[in-house]
C-alpha positions as CSV (number, residue, x, y, z in Angstrom):
1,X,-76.0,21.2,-5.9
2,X,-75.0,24.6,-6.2
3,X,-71.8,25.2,-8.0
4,X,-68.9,28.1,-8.3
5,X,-71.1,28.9,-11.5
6,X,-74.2,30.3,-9.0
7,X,-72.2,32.4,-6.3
8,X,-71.2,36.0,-7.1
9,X,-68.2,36.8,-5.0
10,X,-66.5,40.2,-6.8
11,X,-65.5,42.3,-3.6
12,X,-67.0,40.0,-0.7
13,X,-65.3,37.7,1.7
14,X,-65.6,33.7,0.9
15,X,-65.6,31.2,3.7
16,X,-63.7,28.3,2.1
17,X,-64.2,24.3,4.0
18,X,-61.0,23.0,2.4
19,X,-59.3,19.5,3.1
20,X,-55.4,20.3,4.4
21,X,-55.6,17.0,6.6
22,X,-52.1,16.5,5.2
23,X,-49.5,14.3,6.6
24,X,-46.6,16.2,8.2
25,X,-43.0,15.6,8.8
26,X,-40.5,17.5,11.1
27,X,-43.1,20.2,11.2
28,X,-42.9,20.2,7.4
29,X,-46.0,19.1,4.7
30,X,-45.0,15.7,4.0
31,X,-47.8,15.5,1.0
32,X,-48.8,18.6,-0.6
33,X,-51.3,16.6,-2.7
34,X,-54.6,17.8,-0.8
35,X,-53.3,21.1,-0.6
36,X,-53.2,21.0,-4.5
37,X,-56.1,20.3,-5.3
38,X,-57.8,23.1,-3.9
39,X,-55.3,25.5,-5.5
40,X,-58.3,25.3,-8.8
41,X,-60.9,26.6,-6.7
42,X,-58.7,29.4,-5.1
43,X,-57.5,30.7,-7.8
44,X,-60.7,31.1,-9.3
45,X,-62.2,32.8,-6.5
46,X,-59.1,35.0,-6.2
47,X,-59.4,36.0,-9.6
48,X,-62.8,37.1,-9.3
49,X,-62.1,39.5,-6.3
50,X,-62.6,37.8,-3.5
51,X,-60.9,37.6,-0.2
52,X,-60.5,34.2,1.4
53,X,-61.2,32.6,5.1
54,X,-60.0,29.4,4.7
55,X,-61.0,26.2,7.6
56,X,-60.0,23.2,7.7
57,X,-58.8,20.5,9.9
58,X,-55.9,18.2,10.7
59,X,-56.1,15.2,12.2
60,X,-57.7,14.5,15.8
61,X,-56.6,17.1,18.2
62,X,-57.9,16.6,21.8
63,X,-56.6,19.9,22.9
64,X,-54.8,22.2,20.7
65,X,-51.7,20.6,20.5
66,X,-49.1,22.3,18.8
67,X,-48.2,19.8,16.4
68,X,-51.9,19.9,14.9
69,X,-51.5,23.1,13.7
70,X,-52.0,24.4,10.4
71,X,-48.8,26.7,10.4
72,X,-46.7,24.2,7.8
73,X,-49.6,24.2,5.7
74,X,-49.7,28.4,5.7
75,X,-46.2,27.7,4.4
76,X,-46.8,25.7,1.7
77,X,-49.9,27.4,0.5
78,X,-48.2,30.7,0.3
79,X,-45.4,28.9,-2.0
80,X,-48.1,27.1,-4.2
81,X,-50.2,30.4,-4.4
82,X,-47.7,32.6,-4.5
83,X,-49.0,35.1,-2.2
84,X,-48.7,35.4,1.5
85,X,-51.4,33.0,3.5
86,X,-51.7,34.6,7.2
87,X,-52.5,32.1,9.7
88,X,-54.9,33.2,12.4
89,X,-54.2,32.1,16.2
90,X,-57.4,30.5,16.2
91,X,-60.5,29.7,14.8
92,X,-63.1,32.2,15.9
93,X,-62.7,34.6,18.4
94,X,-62.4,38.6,18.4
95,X,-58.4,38.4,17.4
96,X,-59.9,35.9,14.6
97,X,-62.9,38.4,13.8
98,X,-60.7,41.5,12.9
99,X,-58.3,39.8,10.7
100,X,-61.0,38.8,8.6
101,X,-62.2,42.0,8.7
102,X,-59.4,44.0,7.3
103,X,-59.1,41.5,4.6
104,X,-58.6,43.0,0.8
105,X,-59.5,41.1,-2.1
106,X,-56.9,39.0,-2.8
107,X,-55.8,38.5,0.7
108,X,-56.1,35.0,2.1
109,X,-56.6,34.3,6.1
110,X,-55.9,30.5,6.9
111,X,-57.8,29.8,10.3
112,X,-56.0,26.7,12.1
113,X,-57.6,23.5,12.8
114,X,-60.8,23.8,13.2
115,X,-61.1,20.6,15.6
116,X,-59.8,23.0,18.0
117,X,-62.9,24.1,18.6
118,X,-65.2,20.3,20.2
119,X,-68.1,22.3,18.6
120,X,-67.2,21.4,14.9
121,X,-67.5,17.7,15.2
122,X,-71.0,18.3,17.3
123,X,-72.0,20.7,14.2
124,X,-72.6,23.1,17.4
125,X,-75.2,26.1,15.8
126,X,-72.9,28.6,17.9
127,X,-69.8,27.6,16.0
128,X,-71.5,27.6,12.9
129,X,-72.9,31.1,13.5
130,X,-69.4,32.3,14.2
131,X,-67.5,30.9,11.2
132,X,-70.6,32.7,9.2
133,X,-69.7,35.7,11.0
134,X,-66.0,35.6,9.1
135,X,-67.8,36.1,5.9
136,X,-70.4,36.5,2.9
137,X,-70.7,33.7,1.5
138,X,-69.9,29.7,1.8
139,X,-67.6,27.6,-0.7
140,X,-67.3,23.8,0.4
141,X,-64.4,21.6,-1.9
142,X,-63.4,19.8,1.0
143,X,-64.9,16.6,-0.2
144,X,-62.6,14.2,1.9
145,X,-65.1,15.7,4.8
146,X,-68.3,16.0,3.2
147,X,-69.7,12.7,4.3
148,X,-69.3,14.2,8.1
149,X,-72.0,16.4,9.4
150,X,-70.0,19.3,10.8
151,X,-70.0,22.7,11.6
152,X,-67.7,23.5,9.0
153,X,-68.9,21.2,6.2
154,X,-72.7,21.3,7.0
155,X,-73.8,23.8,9.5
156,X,-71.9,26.8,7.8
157,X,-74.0,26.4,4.5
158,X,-77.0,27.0,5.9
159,X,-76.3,30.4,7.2
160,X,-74.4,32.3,4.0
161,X,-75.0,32.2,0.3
162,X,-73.3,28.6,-0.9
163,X,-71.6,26.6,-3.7
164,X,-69.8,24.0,-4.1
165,X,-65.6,24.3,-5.3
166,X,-64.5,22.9,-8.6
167,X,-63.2,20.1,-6.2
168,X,-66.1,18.9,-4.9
169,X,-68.3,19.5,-8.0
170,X,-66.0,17.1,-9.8
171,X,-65.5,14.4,-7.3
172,X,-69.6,13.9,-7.1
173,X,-70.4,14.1,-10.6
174,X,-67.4,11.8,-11.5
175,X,-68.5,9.1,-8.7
176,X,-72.8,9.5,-9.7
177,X,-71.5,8.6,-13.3
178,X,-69.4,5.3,-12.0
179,X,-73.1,4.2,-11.1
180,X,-75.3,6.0,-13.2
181,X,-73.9,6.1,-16.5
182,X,-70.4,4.1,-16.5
183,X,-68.9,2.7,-20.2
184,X,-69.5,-0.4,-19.8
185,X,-68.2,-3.2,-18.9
186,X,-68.0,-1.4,-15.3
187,X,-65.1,-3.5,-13.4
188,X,-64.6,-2.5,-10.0
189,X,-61.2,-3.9,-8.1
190,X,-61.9,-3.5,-3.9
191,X,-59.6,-4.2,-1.3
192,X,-58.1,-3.6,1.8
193,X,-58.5,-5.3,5.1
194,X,-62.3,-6.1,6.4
195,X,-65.0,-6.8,4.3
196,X,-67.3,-5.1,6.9
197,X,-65.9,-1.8,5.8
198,X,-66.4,-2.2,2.0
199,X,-69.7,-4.7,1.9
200,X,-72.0,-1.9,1.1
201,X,-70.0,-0.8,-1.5
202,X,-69.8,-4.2,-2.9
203,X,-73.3,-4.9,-2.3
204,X,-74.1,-1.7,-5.0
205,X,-71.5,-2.8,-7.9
206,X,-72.8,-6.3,-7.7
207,X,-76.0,-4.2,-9.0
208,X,-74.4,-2.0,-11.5
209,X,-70.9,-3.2,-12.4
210,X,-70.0,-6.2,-14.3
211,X,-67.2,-7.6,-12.6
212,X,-66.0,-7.0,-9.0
213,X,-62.3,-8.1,-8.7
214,X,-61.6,-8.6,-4.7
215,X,-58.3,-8.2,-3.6
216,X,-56.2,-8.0,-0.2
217,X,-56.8,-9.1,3.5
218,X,-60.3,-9.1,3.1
219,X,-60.2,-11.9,0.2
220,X,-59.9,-14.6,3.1
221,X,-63.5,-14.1,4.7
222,X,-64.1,-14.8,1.3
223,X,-62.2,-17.9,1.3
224,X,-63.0,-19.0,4.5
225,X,-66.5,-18.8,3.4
226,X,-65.8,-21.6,0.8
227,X,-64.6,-23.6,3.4
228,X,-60.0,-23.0,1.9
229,X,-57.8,-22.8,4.8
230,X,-56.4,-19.1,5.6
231,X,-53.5,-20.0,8.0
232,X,-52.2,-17.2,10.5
233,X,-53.8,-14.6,7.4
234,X,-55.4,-11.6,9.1
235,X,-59.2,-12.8,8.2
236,X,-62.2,-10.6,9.8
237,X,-64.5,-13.1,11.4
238,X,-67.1,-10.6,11.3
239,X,-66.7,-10.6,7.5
240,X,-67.4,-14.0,7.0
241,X,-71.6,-14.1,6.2
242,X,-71.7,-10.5,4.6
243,X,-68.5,-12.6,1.8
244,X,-70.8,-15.9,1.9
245,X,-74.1,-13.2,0.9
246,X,-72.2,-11.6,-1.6
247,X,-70.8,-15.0,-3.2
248,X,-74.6,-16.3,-3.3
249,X,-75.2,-13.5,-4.9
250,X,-72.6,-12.7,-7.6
251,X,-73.7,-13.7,-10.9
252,X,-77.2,-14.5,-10.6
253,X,-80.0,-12.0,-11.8
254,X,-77.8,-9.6,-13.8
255,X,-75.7,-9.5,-11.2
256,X,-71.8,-8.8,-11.4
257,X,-69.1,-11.6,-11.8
258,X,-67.5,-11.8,-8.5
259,X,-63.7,-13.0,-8.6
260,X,-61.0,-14.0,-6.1
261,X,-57.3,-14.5,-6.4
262,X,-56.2,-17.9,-7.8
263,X,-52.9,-17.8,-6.4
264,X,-51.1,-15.5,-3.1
265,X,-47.8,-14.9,-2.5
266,X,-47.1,-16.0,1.6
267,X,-45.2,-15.0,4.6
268,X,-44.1,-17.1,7.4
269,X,-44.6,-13.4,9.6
270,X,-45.9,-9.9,8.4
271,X,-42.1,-8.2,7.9
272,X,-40.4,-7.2,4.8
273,X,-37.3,-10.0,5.5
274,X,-39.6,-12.9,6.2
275,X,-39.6,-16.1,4.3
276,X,-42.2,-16.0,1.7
277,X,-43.7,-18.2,-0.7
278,X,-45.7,-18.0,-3.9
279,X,-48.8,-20.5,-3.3
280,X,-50.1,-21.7,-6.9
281,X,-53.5,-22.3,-5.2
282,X,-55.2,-20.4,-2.2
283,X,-55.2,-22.7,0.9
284,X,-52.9,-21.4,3.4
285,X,-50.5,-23.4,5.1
286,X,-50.7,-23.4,9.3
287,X,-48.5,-20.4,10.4
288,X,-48.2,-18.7,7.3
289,X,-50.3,-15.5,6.1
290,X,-51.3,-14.4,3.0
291,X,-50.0,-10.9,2.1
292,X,-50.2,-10.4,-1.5
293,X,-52.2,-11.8,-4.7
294,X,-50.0,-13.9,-6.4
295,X,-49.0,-13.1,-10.4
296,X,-51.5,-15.0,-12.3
297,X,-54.2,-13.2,-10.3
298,X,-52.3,-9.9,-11.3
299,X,-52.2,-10.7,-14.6
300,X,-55.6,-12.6,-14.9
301,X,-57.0,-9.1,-13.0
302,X,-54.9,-6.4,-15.5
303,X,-57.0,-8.2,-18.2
304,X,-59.8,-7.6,-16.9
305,X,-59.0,-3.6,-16.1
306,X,-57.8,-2.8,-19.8
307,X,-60.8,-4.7,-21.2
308,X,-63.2,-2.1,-19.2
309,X,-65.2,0.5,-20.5
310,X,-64.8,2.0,-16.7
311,X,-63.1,1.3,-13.9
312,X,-63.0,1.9,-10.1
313,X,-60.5,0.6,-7.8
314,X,-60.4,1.4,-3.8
315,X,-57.7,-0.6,-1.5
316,X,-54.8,-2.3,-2.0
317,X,-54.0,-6.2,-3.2
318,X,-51.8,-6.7,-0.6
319,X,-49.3,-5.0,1.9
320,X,-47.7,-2.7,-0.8
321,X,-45.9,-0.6,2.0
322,X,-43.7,-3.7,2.3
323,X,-41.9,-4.3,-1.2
324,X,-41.8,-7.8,-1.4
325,X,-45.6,-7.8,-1.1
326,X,-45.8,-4.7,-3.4
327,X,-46.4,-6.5,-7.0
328,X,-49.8,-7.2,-6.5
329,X,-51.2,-4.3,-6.3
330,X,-48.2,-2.4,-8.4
331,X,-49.5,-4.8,-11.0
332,X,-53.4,-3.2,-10.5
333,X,-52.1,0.3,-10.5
334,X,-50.2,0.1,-13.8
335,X,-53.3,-1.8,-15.1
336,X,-55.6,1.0,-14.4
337,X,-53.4,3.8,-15.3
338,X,-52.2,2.1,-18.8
339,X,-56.2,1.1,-19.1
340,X,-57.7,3.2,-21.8
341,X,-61.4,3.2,-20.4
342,X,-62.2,5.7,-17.5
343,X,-60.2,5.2,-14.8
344,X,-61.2,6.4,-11.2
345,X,-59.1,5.6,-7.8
346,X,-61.0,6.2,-4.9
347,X,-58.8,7.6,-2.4
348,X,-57.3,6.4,0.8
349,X,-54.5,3.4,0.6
350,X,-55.2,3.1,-3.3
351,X,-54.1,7.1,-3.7
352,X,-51.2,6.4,-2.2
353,X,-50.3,3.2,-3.4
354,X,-50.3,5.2,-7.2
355,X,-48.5,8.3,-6.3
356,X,-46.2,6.0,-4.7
357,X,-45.5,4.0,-8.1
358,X,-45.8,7.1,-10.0
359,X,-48.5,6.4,-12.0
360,X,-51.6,8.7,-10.6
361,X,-50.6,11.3,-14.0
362,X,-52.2,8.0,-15.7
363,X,-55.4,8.1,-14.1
364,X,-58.5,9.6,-15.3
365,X,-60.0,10.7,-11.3
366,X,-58.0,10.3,-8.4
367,X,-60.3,10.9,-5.4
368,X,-59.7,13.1,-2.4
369,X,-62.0,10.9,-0.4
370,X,-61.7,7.6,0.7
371,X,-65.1,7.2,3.3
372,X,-67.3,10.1,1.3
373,X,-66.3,8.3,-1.7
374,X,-67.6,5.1,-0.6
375,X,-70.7,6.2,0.5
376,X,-71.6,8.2,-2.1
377,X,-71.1,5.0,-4.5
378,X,-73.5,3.3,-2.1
379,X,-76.0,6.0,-2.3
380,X,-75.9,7.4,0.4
381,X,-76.4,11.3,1.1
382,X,-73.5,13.1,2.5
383,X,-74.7,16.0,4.4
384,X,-71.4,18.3,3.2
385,X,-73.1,18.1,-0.4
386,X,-76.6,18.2,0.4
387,X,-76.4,21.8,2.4
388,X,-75.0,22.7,-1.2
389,X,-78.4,22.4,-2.9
């Protein structure tokens, strides 16, 4: 993979993929996050005399509406830059074309969401050839997109000299070390909803890690697997063999300790003022739900995180955007931050779940990518970082 370190940009034009798929709020960035953690690979470009055509994209337009434009995200770019970031009024196009043209180094063109063309998510050649067009050469650090063969992420880099950001260069080799060369003991905390989503993933640490703590909704396929009751809990039927594989599995052959929460905290209905329960034991009452991991699992599961030599952790314990189902996987998120191994949170839900208990300062990696970060850690290629090579 080509890096910042191979691309000579002094005087020429640089075609930046970025990630601004930023939440917004009364037309205002609601979570600059994204936006600053590009601001090391723009500032290096900058410094070296380039000009900048930035692309990115927000959310799922269907056809240009307004309130998927990038225009808040100009705003806040300029701010964090300091320097003015023009937003063109679209993303190719003649108007686009002479923009980039008058460009001086230092100058930075923001082209808005580049789902408002349907060629990008059809990696359409045409598209591709006319984003090339903009400039001299290629930059990817949008690694929240890399997994997603685009015109932006993939077919771009085929047609200009190309590197990859200081974003993406870290997020690949920090994941390839989590399975190539962790400290060991490797522990790896997964949750979330549906095993179906995460079973590859689990599939590869049950080959490298050492333990693989499983937390959240998708801990009842698990159970239901084992024959426990799992009451009105949201439990993916379609996870149910792929959670009875991986028990069979688990600890035989060098493989990784598998372990499930002893104990859940219950709700008579999924709503912060519903009665709940703490259930010393994981069978789950008729018309009651599981919605957290109860505290000896937290406890039993931050031993296991700050006796790691590394440790990964995507998706929550429980539903943390309710507070009284919050401790579960507040309990992880201090646990990993306060752990003194290498610490990497893979994006998505578990992001936010640690900038939301302020702790993500304690972290060694906090990923920009929830899906490219998952299917990088089980192997597969993502075609944003292979057109880098």
């Amino acid at each position: 993979m080509k890096t910042l370190d191979d691309l000579s940009v002094d005087g020429k034009r640089v075609l930046v993929r970025v990630d601004f798929n930023v939440p917004l709020k009364d037309g205002e960035v609601a979570d600059d996050t994204r936006i600053r953690a590009a601001l090391p690979t723009l500032t290096e470009l900058l410094g070296q005399g380039a000009s900048l055509v930035l692309v990115s994209h927000l959310g799922r337009p269907q056809d240009r509406e307004p309130e998927f434009s990038l225009r808040p995200v100009a705003g806040r770019l300029s701010e964090l830059l300091g320097r003015e970031v023009q937003l063109a009024p679209g993303v190719v196009g003649d108007q686009v074309t002479a923009l980039a043209n008058r460009l001086q180094p230092g100058d930075v063109l923001l082209l808005e969401n580049v789902r408002y063309e349907p060629g990008e998510t059809k990696n359409d050649p045409d598209l591709a050839g006319q984003l090339a067009a903009l400039a001299d050469a290629y930059v990817n650090d949008a690694f929240g997109a890399a997994h997603r063969a685009h015109a932006s992420t993939e077919g771009v880099a085929h047609k200009l000299p190309h590197a990859a950001g200081r974003l993406l260069e870290r997020e690949v080799k920090t994941l390839t070390a989590i399975i190539e060369d962790p400290a060991k003991p490797l522990v790896a905390v997964v949750g979330g909803a549906k095993v179906t989503d995460k079973i590859a993933v689990i599939d590869r640490f049950l080959q490298v890690a050492d333990t693989i703590l499983i937390g959240g909704a998708m801990c009842f396929p698990f159970f239901k697997a084992q024959g426990h009751g799992v009451g009105s809990s949201l439990c993916e039927e379609e996870g149910i063999a792929p959670a009875r594989d991986a028990l069979a599995q688990a600890g035989t052959d060098g493989r990784a300790q598998l372990e499930l929460p002893s104990d859940l905290v219950v709700a008579d209905r999924f709503a912060a003022e519903a009665e709940r329960r703490t259930l010393d034991g994981i069978d789950v009452p008729d018309g009651w739900m599981g919605l957290d991991v109860g505290p000896k699992t937290a406890q039993r599961y931050a031993e296991a995180i700050a006796g790691a030599g590394t440790v990964f952790w995507n998706g929550p314990m429980g539903a943390f955007e309710l507070e009284p189902f919050a401790a579960g996987t507040r309990a992880v998120a201090e646990a990993v931050a306060d752990a003194p191994g290498t610490t990497v949170v893979g994006g998505g839900d578990s992001a936010a779940a640690i900038q939301q208990f302020g702790l993500a300062e304690g972290v060694t990696h906090l990923s920009t990518g929830g899906g490219a970060s998952l299917e990088l850690l089980e192997g597969k290629k993502l075609p944003g970082v292979e057109a880098l090579s």
